[in-house]
KOLMIKE-499895 format. One record per residue (C-alpha): x, y, z; residue in one letter; residue number from 0. Coordinates in steps of 0.5 Angstrom, whole numbers, plus 2048, in hexadecimal, padded with zeros to 3 digits. Example, Ala and Ser with C-alpha at 12.3 -4.5 7.8 and 13.67 -1.06 7.14 Angstrom:
! residues 2
x; y; z; res; n
819; 7F7; 810; A; 0
81B; 7FE; 80E; S; 1
END
This chain:
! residues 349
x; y; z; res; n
8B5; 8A8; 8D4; X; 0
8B7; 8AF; 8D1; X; 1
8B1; 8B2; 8D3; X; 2
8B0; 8B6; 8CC; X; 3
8B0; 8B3; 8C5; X; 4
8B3; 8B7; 8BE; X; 5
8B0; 8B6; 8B8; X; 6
8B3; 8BA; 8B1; X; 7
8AF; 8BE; 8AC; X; 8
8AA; 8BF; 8B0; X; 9
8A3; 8C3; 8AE; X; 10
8A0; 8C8; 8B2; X; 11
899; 8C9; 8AF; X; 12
896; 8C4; 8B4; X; 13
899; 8C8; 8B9; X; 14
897; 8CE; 8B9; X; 15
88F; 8D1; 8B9; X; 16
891; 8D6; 8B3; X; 17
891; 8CF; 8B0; X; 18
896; 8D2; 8AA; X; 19
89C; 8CE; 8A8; X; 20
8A2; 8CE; 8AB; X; 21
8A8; 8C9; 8AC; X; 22
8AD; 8C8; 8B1; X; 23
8B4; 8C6; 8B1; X; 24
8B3; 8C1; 8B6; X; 25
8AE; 8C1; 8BC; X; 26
8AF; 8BE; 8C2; X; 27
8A9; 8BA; 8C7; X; 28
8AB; 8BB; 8CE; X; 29
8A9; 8B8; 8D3; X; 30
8AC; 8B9; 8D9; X; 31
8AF; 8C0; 8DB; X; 32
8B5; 8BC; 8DE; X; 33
8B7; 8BA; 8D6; X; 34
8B8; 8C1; 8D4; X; 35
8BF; 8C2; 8D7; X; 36
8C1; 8BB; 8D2; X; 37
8BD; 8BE; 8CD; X; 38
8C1; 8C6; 8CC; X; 39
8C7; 8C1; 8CC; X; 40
8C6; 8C0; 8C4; X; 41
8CA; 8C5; 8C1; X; 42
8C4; 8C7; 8BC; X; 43
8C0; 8C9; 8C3; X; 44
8C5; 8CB; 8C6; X; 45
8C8; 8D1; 8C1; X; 46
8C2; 8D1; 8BC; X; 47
8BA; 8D5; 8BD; X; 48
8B5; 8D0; 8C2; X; 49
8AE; 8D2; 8C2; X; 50
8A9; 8D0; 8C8; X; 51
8A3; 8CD; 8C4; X; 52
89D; 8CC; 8C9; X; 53
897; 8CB; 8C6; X; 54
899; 8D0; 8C0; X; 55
894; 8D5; 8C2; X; 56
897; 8DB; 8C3; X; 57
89B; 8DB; 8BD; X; 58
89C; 8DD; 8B5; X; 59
8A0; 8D9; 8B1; X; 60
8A3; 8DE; 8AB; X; 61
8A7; 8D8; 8AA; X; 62
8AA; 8D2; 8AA; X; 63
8AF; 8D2; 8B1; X; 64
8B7; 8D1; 8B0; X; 65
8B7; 8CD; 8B6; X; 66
8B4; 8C9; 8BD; X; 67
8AE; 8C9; 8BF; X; 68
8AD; 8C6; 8C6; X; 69
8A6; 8C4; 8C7; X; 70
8A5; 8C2; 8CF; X; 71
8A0; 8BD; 8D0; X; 72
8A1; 8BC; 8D8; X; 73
899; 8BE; 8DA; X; 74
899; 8BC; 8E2; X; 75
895; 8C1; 8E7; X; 76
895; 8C0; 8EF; X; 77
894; 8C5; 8F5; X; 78
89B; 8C5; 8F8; X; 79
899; 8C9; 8FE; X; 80
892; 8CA; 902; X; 81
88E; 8CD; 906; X; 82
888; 8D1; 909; X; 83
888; 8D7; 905; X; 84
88D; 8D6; 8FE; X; 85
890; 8D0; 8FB; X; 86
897; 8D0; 8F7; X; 87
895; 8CB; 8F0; X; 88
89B; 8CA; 8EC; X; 89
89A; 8C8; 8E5; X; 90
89E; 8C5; 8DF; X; 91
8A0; 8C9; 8D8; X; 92
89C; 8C4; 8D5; X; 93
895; 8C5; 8D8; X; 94
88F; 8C8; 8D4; X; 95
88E; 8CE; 8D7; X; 96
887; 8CD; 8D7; X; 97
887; 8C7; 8DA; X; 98
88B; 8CA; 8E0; X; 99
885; 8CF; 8E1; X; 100
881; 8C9; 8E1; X; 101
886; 8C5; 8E7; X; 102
886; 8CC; 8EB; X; 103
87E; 8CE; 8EB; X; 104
87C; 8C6; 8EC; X; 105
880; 8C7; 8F2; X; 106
87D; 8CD; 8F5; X; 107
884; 8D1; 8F3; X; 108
882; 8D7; 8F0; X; 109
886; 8DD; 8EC; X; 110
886; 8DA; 8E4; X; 111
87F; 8DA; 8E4; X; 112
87F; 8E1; 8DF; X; 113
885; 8DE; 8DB; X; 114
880; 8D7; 8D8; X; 115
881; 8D5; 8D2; X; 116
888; 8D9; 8D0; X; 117
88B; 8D3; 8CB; X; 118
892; 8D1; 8CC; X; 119
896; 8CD; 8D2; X; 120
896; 8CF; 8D9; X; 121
89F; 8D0; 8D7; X; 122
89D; 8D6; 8D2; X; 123
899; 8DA; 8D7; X; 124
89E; 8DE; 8DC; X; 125
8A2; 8DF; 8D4; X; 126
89D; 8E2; 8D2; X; 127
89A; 8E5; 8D9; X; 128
893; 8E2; 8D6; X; 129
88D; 8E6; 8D8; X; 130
885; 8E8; 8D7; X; 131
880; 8EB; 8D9; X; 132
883; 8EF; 8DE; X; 133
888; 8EA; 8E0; X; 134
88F; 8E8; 8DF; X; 135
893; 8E1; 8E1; X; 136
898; 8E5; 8E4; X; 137
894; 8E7; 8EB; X; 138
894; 8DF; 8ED; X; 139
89B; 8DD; 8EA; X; 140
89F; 8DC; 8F1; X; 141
8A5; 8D9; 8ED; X; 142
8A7; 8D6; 8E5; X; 143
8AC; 8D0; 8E5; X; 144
8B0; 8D2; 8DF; X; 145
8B7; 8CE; 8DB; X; 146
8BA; 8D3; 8DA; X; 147
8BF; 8D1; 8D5; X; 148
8C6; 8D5; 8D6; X; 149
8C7; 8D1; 8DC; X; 150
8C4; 8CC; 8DA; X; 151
8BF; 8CB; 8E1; X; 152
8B8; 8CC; 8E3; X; 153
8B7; 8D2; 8E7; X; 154
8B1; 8D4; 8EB; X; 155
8AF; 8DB; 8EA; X; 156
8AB; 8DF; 8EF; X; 157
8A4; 8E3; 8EC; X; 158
8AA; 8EA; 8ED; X; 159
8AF; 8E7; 8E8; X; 160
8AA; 8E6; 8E3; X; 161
8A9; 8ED; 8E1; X; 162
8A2; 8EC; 8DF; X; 163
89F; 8F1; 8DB; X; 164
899; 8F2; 8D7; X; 165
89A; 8EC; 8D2; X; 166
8A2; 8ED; 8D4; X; 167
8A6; 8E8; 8D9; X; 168
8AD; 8E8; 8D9; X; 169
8AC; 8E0; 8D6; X; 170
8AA; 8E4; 8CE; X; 171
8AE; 8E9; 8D0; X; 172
8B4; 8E4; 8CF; X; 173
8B1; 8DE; 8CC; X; 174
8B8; 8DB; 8CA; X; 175
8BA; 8DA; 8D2; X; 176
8B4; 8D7; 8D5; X; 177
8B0; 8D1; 8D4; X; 178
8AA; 8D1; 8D9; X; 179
8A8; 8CA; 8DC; X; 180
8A4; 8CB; 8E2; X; 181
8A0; 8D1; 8E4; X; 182
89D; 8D2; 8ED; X; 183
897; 8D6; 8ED; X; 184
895; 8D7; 8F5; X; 185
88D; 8D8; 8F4; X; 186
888; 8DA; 8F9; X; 187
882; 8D7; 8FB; X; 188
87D; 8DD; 8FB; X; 189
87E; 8E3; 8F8; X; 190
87A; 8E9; 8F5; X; 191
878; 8E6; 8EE; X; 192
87A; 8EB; 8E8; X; 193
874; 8EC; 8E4; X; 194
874; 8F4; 8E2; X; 195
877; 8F1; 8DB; X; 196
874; 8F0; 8D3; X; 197
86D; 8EE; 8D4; X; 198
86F; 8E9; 8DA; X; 199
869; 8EB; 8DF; X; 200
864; 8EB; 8D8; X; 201
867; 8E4; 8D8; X; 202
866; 8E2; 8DE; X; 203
85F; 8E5; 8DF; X; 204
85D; 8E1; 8D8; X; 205
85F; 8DB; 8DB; X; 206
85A; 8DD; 8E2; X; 207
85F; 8DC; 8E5; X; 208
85D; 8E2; 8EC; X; 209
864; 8E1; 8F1; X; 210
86A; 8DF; 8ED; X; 211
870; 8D9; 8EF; X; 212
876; 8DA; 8EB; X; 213
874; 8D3; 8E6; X; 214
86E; 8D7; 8E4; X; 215
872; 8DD; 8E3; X; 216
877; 8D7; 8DE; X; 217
871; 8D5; 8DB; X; 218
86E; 8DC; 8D9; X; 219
876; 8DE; 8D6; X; 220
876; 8D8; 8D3; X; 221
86F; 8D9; 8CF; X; 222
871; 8E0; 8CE; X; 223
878; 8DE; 8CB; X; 224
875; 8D9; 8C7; X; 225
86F; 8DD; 8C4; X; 226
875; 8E3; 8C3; X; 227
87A; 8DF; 8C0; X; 228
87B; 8D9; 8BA; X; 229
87D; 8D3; 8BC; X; 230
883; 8D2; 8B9; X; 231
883; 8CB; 8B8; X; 232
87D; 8CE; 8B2; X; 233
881; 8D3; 8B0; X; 234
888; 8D4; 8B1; X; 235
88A; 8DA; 8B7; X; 236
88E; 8DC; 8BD; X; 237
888; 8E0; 8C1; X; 238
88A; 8E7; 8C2; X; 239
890; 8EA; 8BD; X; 240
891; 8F0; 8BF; X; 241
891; 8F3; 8C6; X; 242
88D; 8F8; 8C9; X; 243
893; 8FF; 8C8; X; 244
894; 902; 8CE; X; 245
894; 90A; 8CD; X; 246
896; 910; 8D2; X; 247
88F; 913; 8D6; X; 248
88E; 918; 8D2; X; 249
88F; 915; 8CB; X; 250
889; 910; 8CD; X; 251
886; 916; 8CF; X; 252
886; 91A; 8C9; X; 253
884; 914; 8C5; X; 254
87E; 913; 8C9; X; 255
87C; 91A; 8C8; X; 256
87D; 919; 8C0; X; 257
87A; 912; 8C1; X; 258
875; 912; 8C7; X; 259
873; 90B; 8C6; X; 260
87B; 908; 8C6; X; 261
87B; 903; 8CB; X; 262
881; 906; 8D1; X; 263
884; 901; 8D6; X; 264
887; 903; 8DC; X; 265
890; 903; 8DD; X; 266
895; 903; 8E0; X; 267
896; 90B; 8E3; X; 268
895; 90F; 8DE; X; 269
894; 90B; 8D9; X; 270
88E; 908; 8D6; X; 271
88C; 902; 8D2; X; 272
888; 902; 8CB; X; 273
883; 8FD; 8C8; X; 274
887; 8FA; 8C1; X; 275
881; 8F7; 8BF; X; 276
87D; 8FE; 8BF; X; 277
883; 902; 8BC; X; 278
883; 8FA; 8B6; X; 279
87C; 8FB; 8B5; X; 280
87B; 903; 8B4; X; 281
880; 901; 8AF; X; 282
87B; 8FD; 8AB; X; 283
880; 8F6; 8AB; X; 284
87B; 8F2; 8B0; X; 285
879; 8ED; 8AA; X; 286
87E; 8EE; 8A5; X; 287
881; 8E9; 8A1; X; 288
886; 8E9; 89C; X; 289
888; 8E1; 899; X; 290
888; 8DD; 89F; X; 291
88A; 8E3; 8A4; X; 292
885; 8E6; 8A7; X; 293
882; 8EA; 8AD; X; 294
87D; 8E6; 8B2; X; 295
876; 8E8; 8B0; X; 296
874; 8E7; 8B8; X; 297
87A; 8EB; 8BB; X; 298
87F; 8F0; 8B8; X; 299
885; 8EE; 8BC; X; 300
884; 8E7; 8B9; X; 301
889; 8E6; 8B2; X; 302
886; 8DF; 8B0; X; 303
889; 8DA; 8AA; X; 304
883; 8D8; 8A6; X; 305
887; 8D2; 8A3; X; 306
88D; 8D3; 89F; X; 307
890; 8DA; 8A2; X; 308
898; 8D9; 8A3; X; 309
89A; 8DE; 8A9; X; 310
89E; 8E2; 8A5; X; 311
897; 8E5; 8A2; X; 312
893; 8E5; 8A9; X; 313
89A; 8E9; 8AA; X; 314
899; 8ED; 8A6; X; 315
891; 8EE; 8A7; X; 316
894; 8F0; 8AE; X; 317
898; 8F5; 8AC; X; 318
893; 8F8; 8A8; X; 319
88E; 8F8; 8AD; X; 320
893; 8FB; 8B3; X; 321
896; 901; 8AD; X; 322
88F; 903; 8AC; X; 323
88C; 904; 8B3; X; 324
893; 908; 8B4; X; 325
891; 90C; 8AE; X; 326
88A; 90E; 8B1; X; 327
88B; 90E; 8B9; X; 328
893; 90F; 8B9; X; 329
893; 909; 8BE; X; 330
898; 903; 8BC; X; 331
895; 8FC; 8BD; X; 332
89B; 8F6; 8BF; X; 333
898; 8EF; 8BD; X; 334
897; 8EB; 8C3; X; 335
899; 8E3; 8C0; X; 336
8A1; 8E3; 8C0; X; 337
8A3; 8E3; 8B8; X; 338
8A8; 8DD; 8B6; X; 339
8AB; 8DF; 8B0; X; 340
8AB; 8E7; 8B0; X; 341
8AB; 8ED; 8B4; X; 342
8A4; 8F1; 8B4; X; 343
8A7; 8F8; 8B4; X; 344
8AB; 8F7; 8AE; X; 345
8A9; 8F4; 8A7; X; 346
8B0; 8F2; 8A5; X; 347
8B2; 8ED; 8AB; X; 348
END
């Protein structure tokens, strides 16, 4: 057995919760991580453009892909290391993300309640550094097995030599280097649940729920994200698509005292995190429509498909959002979904 199967031609718009057409030169099925070594073997692998495709959630698809696409399947989960207070879990690329929140917390393991229902595989998380309501994936990772393709070998990487960063990890920084196959997370048994974030104690005291354990918190994000989100198995998008700009303290300052109703986030020293849904919203695109492409009516953050949208013109409509916020706030806003087709900063790529 050759542990992947290759098809030519392939099309993408099933793959991808855009939901926008887009084809493949070739898409290879993997199911064992050892079968990537033979896989790169084939020249085209080898010399040309290969894409990592998860579950398509964190894409946008600008157009059709010149080269692989390599969609991991292996999806198994156990504890690797057990004891009193921690327990290291080692997860496949395959796995649904929220399917491993659900495995940990039904094992009393805690730390990826806050992050329930985030779309996407358990391999695309450290590539992102995925994180919400106040937590990032990258405090539980202890290491990312990774083939690395200049050397054609798997290599373990300890939580230090992923880099992470908001939304950053050296996986997206060098995505034609690494392919993630498993991921270890250690996870407490008790700790301080997170709550000071987006409405979640109103969610819980909806939901009478008076002391709180971490499959109460999941459930209150999962209720919270459902309501704020649209489901984009009805309407094609990829979640957030622009990430919350980070800006020097006295720049967040200055804006709050213009706009004293601006959402500001603690960041790292010196610097300061910004609402983008506020800055979209005070723009006035929160429900826009322009054909097919369009701005979610529930969350400014969220651009939606409304059926035919191609992603040049959810691009498009990206940019034009982006450039407005910069004209009114002077503040620059990256996309988070990675851009297959074009660069977001330059018009003509």
């Amino acid at each position: 057995m050759s542990g992947y199967q290759l098809a030519e031609d392939v099309s993408l718009a099933g793959r991808n919760t855009f939901r926008v057409p887009a084809r493949a030169a070739m898409m290879a099925d993997v199911s064992r991580a050892d079968a990537l070594a033979g896989l790169f073997e084939f020249a085209m692998l080898r010399d040309g453009p290969v894409l990592m495709l998860g579950e398509g959630s964190n894409l946008l698809f600008a157009g059709d892909f010149p080269g692989v696409a390599i969609c991991l399947t292996m999806a198994g989960v156990r504890i690797v290391q057990d004891g009193p207070e921690a327990a290291v879990v080692r997860a496949e690329a395959g796995m649904n993300w929220n399917d491993l929140v659900g495995w940990t917390l039904a094992r009393g393991l805690l730390g990826l309640e806050n992050m329930a229902l985030i779309p996407g595989t358990v391999g695309a998380a450290p590539i992102q550094n995925i994180g919400a309501y106040g937590v990032e994936v990258g405090e539980f990772i202890t290491a990312v097995e990774a083939f690395q393709r200049d050397t054609g070998q798997v290599k373990r990487l300890d939580r230090e030599d992923c880099a992470f960063g908001y939304r950053d990890s050296v996986f997206k920084r060098e995505p034609e280097r690494w392919v993630v196959t498993a991921v270890e997370f250690t996870l407490p048994r008790q700790r301080e649940l997170r709550l000071d974030y987006a409405g979640v104690r109103e969610e819980l005291a909806a939901m009478k729920v008076d002391t709180p354990r971490a499959v109460h918190v999941a459930e209150a994000i999962s209720r919270i994200r459902t309501r704020k989100l649209p489901n984009p198995a009805v309407l094609g998008n990829a979640g957030s698509f622009f990430k919350n700009p980070v800006v020097p303290a006295a720049v967040a300052d200055a804006l709050k005292d213009r706009h004293p109703t601006l959402p500001v986030f603690p960041g790292d020293e010196g610097q300061r995190k910004l609402s983008a849904a506020w800055l979209i919203e005070a723009c006035g695109w929160k429900g826009f429509r322009e054909g097919d492409a369009g701005v979610a009516a529930q969350h400014a953050l969220v651009l939606v498909n409304h059926g035919q949208a191609s992603g040049a013109q959810l691009l498009a409509l990206a940019r034009r959002v982006a450039a407005s916020v910069h004209d009114r706030f002077g503040v620059a806003l990256e996309p988070e979904p990675r851009i297959i087709g074009a660069r977001f900063d330059d018009p003509g790529a």
